[in-house]
C-alpha positions in Angstrom: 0.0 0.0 0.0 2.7 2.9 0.9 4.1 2.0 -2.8 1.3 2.5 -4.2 0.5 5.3 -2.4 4.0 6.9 -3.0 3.8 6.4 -6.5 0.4 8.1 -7.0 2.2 11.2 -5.1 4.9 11.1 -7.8 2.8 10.8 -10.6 0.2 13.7 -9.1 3.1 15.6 -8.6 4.5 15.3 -12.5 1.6 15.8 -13.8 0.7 19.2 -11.4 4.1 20.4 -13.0 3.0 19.0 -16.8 0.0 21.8 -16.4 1.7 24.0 -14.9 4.6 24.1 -18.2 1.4 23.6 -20.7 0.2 26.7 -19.2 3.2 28.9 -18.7 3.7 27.9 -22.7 0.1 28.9 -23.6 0.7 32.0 -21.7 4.2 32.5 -23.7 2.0 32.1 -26.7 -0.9 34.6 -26.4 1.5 37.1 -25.4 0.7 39.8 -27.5 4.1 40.8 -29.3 5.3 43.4 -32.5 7.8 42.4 -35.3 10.1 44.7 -37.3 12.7 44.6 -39.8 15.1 47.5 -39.8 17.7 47.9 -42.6 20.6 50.0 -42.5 23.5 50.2 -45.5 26.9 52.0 -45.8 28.7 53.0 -48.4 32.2 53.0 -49.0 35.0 53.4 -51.8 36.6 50.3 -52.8 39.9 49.6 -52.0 40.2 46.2 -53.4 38.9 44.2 -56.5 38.6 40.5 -57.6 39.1 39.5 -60.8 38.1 36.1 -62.5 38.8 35.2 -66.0 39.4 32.4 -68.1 41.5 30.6 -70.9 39.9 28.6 -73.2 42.2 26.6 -76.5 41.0 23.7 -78.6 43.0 21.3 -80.3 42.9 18.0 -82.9 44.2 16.5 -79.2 43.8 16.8 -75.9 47.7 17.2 -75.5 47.8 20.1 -77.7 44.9 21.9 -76.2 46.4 21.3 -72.8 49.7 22.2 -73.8 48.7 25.8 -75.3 46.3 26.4 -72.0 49.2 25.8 -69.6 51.6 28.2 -71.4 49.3 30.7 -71.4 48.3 30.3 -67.8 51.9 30.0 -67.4 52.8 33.6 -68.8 50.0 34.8 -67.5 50.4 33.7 -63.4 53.9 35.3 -64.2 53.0 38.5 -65.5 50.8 38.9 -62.3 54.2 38.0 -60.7 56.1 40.8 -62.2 53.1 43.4 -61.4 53.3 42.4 -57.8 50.7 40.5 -57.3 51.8 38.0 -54.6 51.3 33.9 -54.4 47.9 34.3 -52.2 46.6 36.7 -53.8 46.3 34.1 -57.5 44.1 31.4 -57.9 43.4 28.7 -60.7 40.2 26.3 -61.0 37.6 25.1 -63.3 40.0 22.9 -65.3 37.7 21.1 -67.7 38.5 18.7 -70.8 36.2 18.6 -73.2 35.6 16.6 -76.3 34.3 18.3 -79.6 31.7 16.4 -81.5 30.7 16.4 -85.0 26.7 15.0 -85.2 26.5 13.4 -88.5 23.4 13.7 -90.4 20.6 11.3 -90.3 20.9 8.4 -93.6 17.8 8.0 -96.0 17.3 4.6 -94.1 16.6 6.0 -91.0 20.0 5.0 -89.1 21.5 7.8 -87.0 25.3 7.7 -87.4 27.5 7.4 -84.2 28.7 11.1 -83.5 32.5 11.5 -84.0 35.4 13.5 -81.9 37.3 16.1 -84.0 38.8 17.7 -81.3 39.1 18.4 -77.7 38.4 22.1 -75.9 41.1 22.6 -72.5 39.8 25.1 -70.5 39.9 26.4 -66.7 39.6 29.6 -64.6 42.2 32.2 -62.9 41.0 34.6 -59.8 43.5 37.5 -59.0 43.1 39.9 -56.2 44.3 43.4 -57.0 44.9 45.5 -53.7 45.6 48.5 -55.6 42.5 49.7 -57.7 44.3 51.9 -59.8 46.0 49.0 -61.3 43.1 47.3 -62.3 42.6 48.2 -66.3 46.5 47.4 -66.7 46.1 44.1 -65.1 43.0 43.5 -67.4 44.8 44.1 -70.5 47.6 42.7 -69.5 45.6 39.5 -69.1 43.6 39.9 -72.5 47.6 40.1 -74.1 48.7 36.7 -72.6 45.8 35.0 -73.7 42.8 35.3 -71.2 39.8 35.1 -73.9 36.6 33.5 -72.0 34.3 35.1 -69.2 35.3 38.1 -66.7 33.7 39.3 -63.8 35.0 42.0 -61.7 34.3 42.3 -58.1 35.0 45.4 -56.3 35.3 45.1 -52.3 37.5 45.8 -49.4 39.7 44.3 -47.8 38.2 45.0 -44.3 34.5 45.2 -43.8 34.0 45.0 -40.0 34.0 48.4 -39.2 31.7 48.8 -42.4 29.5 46.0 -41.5 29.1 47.4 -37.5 28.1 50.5 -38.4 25.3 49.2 -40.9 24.0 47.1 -38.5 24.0 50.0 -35.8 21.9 51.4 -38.4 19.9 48.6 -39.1 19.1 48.2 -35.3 18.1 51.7 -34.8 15.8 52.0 -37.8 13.8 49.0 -36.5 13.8 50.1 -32.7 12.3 54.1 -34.4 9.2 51.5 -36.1 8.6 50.0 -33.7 8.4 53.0 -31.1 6.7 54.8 -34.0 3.9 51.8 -34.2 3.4 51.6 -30.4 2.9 55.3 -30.0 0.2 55.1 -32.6 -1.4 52.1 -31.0 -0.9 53.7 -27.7 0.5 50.8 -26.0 4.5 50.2 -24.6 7.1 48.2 -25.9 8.3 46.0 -23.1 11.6 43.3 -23.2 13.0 42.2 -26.8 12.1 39.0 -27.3 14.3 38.1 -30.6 17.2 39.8 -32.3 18.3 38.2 -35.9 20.5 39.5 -38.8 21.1 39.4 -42.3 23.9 41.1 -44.0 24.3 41.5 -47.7 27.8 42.8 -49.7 28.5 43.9 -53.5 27.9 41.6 -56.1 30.5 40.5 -58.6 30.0 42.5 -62.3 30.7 41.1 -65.4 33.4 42.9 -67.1 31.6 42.9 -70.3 29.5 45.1 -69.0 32.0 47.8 -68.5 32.7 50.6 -71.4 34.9 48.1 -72.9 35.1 44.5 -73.0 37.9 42.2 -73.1 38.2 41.6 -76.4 38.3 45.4 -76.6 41.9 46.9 -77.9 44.4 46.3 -75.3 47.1 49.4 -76.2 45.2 51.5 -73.3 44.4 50.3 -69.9 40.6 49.0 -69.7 38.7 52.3 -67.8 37.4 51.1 -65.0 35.2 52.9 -61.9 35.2 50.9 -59.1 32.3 53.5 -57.4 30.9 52.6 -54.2 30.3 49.4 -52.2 26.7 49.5 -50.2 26.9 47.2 -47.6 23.3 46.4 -46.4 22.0 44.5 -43.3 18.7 43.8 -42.3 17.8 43.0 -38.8 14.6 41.2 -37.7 13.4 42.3 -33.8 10.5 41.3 -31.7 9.3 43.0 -28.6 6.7 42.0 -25.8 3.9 44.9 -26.3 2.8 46.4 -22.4 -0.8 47.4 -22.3 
């Protein structure tokens, strides 16, 4: 009997405590609450750019396309060399091989001919980080010279974006805390404790040199003109406060 009876203590206890937590969570949930999003951006000069471009050589062989896409990466990672652009600041990727069909037409009897390789297409991808922005058209052409002839993109940044970033988010902060003071006054109610703080930043997007006044395969005996502008760095903050009545 006192087991039994100690056991229906325990399990009248637990399930006292169960309510209790249901409750205290219903509670949490109709608490009436507001949600804002506040943005705030900063804009700076660059001081930096990234640029990606590519080589691209075909070939009756493999070997020979490979062999005329290495020398020209070759002169190319060299060059950068020479202008002072240091080891960390050059990267290679996107090697590809690819083999070039010819799709021979259909015969009168219906029969689809196997398709044949004629050649083979090498290509793969260089990043360089220029931390000087005035050097950027000379580095372009200088590129275009040893043999860079597929894609471009340019992306304009900075080499340190925490101050940058800090003070956008200040921003951001302060713009949602103004709404929502500015939606409270109207509804004539109080904001009380913030419940939830979250963030999202956003930085410059990569542009595609083509898109500049001139393009790569523009004539290289002048520097490429280039106007780096400004970077906007943007974040958006999402906040929640309890609303006192």
């Amino acid at each position: 009997m006192l087991k039994i009876f100690t056991r229906s203590i325990i399990i009248t206890v637990f399930t006292f405590n169960f309510l209790l937590i249901h409750q205290s969570a219903a509670e949490e949930k109709q608490r009436p609450t507001i949600s804002i999003n506040g943005t705030g951006s900063v804009s700076v000069a660059p001081d930096m750019a990234i640029l990606t471009f590519g080589i691209i050589h075909e070939a009756d062989t493999a070997r020979q396309a490979l062999d005329a896409n290495n020398k020209a990466m070759a002169s190319i990672i060299a060059a950068m060399k020479d202008n002072e652009i240091e080891d960390k600041d050059l990267q290679t990727s996107n090697f590809n091989i690819q083999p070039r069909y010819v799709y021979p037409k259909r015969k009168s009897n219906g029969e689809q001919p196997r398709p044949r390789i004629t050649g083979y297409k090498v290509s793969n991808t260089i990043s360089v980080r220029v931390r000087d922005i005035k050097n950027v058209g000379a580095i372009l052409d200088l590129s275009v010279t040893l043999g860079v002839n597929s894609g471009g993109n340019i992306q304009f940044t900075n080499a340190d974006t925490s101050k940058v970033l800090k003070e956008a988010r200040i921003k951001a902060v302060k713009n949602a805390i103004e709404k929502a003071q500015t939606l409270a006054n109207a509804a004539n109610v109080k904001l009380g404790a913030i419940l939830n703080i979250s963030e999202n930043s956003h930085r410059p997007r990569p542009i595609a040199i083509a898109a500049q006044s001139r393009s790569l395969a523009a004539d290289v005996e002048n520097s490429v003109p280039i106007s780096g502008g400004e970077n906007s760095y943007r974040v958006d903050v999402q906040m929640s406060w309890e609303i006192l009545q």
